[in-house]
N, C-alpha and C positions, 0 to 999 in steps of 0.2 A: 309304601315300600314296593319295588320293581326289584325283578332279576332279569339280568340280562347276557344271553350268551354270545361270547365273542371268539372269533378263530384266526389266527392269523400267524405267520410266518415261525414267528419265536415257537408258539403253540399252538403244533397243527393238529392236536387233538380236539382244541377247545377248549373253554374255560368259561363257569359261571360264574357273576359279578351280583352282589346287590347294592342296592342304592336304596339308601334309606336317609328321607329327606326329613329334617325336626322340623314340625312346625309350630313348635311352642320355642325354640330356639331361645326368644328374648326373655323367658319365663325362668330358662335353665344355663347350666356352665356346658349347655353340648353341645357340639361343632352345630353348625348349622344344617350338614348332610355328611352323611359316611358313603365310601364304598368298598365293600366288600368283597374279598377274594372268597370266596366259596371252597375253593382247595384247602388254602395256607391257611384262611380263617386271620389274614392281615387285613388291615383296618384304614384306610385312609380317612382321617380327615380333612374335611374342607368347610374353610370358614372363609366369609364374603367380606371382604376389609374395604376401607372408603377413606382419603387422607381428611386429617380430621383439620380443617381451617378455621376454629375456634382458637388459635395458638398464632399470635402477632408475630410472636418472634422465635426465632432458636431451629434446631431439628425440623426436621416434618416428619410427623407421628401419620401412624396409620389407627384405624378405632373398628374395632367392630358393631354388633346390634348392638352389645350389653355396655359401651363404652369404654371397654379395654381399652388400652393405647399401646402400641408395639412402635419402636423409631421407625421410622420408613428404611434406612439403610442397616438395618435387620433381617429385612425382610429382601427388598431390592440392590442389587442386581441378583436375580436366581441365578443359583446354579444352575447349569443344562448339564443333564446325566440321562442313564437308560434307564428302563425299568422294566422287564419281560421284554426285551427288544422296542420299549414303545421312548420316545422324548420324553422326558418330564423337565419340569423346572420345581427343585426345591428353593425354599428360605435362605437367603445370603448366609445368613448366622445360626442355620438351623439347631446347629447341638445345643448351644447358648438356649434358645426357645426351647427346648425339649427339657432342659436341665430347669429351668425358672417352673415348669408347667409341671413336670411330674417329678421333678427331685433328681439328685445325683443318681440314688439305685438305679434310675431307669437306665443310662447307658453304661450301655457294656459293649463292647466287642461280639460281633457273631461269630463262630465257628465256623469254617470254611462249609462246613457240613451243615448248616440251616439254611435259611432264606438269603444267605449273602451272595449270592449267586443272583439271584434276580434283580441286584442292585450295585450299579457298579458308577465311579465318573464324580462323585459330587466333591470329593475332594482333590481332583487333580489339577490338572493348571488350565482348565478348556479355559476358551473363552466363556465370558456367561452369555447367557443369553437373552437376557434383558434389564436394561439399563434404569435407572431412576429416571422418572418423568420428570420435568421441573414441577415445583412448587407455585399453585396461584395462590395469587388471598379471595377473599371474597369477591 
């Protein structure tokens, strides 16, 4: 686990981040690595996907360590959105992911008055910003 501070335009005061990498990841249901807003005490995770070419025919799946399988256009094309002034790309179909993973409770609507402010674009009409690679087989 590393913290690391970063300063730039959006936030000229600064901000400390952690990063906390799992290394028993294939042991457990946890992302592979988080990183931490130190502020907000918001959570990214991030999990290392690899399309899974064990699958002749149909979709292309994507598979984690643990051999999850998500479709590939679930996931791809990302969205391009901001996030504290920074580019991100979320998951094509990310509420659908979100809703399958932690249940309906989990979304809700933010108040203008939370963290909705630091995140804006994933649902408008941008272009995305990355497209589905093609499909090899073995």
């Amino acid at each position: 686990m590393t913290v690391h501070y970063f300063k730039y335009t959006e936030i000229p005061s600064g901000r400390f981040f952690r990063l906390q990498v799992n290394h028993d990841a294939e042991m457990t249901r946890a992302p592979d690595a988080r990183w931490i807003d130190l502020d907000t005490g918001l959570e990214l995770n991030i999990v290392a996907l690899s399309y899974d070419l064990n699958l002749p025919t149909g979709p292309a799946f994507l598979s984690d360590g643990l051999g999850r399988r998500v479709q590939a256009n679930h996931v791809l094309p990302l969205w391009e959105t901001t996030f504290e002034g920074v580019r991100v790309g979320l998951p094509f179909r990310y509420k659908d992911m979100l809703r399958r993973e932690f249940g309906e409770k989990s979304m809700s609507e933010l108040p203008q008055s939370s963290l909705s402010h630091l995140y804006e674009g994933a649902d408008s009409s941008q272009e995305h910003a990355i497209d589905v690679p093609p499909r090899t087989g073995k």
